[in-house]
C-alpha positions as a Markdown table, in Angstrom:
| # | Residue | x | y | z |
|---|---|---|---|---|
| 1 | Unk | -13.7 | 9.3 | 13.5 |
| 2 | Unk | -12.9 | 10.4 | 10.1 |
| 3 | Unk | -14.3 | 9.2 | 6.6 |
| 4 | Unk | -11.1 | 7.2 | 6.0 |
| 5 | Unk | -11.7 | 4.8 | 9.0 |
| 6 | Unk | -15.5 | 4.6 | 7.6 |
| 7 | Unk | -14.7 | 3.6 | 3.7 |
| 8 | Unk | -12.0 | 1.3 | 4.9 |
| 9 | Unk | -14.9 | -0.1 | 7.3 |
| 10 | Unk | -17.5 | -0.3 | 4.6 |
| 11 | Unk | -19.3 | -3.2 | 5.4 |
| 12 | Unk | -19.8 | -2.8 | 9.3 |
| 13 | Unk | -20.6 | 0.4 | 8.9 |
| 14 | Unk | -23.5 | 0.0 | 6.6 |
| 15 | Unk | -25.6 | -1.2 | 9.0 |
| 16 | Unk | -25.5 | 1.8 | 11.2 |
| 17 | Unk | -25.7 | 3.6 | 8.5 |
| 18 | Unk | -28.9 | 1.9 | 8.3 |
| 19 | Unk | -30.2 | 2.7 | 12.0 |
| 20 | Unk | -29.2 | 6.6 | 11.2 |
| 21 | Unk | -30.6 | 6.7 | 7.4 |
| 22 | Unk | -33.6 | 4.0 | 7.4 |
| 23 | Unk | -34.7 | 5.1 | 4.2 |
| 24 | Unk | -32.0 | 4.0 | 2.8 |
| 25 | Unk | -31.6 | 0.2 | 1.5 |
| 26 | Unk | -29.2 | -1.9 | 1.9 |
| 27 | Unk | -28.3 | -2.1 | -2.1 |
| 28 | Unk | -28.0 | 1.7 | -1.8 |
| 29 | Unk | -25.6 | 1.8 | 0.5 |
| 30 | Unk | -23.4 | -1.0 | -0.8 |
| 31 | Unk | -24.0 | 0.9 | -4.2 |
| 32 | Unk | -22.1 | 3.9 | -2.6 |
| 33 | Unk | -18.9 | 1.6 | -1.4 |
| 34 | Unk | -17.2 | 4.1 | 0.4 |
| 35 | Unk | -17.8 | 7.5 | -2.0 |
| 36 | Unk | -18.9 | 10.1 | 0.6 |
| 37 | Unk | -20.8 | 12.6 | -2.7 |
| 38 | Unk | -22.7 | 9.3 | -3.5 |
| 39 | Unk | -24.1 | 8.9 | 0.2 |
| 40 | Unk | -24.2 | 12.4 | 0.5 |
| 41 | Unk | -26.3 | 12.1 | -3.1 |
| 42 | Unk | -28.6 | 9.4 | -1.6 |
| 43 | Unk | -29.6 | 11.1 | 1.9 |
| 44 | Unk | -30.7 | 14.1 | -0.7 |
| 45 | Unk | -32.6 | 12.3 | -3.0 |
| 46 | Unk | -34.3 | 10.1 | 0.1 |
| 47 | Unk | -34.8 | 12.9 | 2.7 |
| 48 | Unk | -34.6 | 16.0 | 0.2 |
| 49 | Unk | -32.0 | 17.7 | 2.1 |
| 50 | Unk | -29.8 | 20.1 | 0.9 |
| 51 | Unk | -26.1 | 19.1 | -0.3 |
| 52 | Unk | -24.8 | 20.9 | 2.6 |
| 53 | Unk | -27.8 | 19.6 | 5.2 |
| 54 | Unk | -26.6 | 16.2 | 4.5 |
| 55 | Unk | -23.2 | 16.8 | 5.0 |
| 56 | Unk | -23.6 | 18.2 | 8.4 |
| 57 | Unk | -25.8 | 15.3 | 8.9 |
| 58 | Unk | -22.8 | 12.8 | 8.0 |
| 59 | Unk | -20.5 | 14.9 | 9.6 |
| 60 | Unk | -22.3 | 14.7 | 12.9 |
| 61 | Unk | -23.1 | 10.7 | 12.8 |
| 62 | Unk | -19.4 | 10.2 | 12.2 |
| 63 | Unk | -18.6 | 12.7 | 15.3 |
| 64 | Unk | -21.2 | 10.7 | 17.6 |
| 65 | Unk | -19.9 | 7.0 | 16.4 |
């Protein structure tokens, strides 16, 4: 799956989002609408991961869904 099919998908995503990020609320995510930097921004601030920590861990939750 690539981030295309994902921001044109927004809405069903979010919730698995949810199940892999549970930190993170549902207005966050809806806040992010589909900008990859701003979830990537929220899975730092939330789990204080590294820019490129969270985007291995978005890259591998997009690979497994």
């Amino acid at each position: 799956m690539n981030w295309d099919q994902v921001k044109g998908n927004w809405k069903q995503f979010s919730g698995k989002m949810r199940e892999q990020w549970g930190e993170l609320t549902d207005d966050e995510i809806a806040k992010a609408e589909g900008n990859r930097e701003q979830l990537v921004g929220l899975i730092q601030a939330k789990y204080g991961r590294s820019k490129e920590e969270a985007e291995r861990e978005i890259d591998s939750w997009l690979n497994a869904a």
